[in-house]
C-alpha positions in Angstrom: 108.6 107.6 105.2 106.2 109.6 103.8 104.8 109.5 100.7 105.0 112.1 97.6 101.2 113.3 98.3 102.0 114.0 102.0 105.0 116.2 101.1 103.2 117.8 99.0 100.2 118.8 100.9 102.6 119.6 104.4 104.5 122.1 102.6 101.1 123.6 100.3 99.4 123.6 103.7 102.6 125.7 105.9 102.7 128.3 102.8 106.3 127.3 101.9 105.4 126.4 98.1 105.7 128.9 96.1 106.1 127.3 93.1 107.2 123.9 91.5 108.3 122.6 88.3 108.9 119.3 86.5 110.1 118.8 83.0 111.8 115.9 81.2 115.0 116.3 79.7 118.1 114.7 78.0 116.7 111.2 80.1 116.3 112.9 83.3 113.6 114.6 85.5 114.2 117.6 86.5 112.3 119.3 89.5 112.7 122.6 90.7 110.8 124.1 93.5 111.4 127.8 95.0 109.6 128.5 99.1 108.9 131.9 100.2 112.6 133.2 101.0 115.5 133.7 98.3 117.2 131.3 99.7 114.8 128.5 100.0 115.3 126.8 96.4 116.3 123.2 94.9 116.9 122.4 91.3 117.6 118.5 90.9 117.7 116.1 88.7 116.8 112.3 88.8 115.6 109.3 86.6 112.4 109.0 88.7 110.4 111.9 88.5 108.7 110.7 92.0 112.3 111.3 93.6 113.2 114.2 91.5 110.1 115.7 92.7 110.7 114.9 96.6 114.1 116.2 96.2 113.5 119.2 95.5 110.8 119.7 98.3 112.5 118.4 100.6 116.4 118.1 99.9 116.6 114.2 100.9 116.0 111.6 98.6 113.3 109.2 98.8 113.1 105.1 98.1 113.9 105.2 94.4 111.3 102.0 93.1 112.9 98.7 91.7 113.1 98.6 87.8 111.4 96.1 86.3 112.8 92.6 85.2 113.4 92.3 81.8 112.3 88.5 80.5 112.3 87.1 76.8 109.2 87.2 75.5 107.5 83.6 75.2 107.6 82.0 72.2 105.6 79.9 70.6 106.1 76.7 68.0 102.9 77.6 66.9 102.2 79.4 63.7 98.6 80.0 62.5 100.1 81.2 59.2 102.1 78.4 58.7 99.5 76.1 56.5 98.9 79.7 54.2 102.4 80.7 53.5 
């Protein structure tokens, strides 16, 4: 697959993009991206803005990442404020 720079560059490169847009809203990306006909444009909307963006260039989504695990934070037993308080 290829990545978001490559995607970017082939379709900068064949004169196709004509313009592109990202913006962030109500907890959503949202990418929009009009080529050089009328009828080449894609508005989308994603939680990634990597995928949102690929969307829109190229109408397929891409590998959305893995969110990260949430852990408890460590705790200690120690208290360095203990002896003051």
């Amino acid at each position: 697959m290829k990545t978001l720079e490559e995607v970017l560059r082939e379709s900068a490169k064949a004169g196709r993009l004509n313009y592109l847009s990202v913006a962030f809203q109500k907890g959503q990306w949202e990418a929009s991206y009009r080529g050089i006909e009328n009828k080449d444009f894609r508005h989308v909307t994603h939680p990634d803005v990597a995928c949102a963006v690929r969307l829109a260039l190229t109408g397929r989504p891409g590998d959305a990442p893995v969110p990260p695990k949430r852990t408890k934070p460590a705790t200690s037993a120690f208290d360095p404020l203990g002896d003051i308080l």
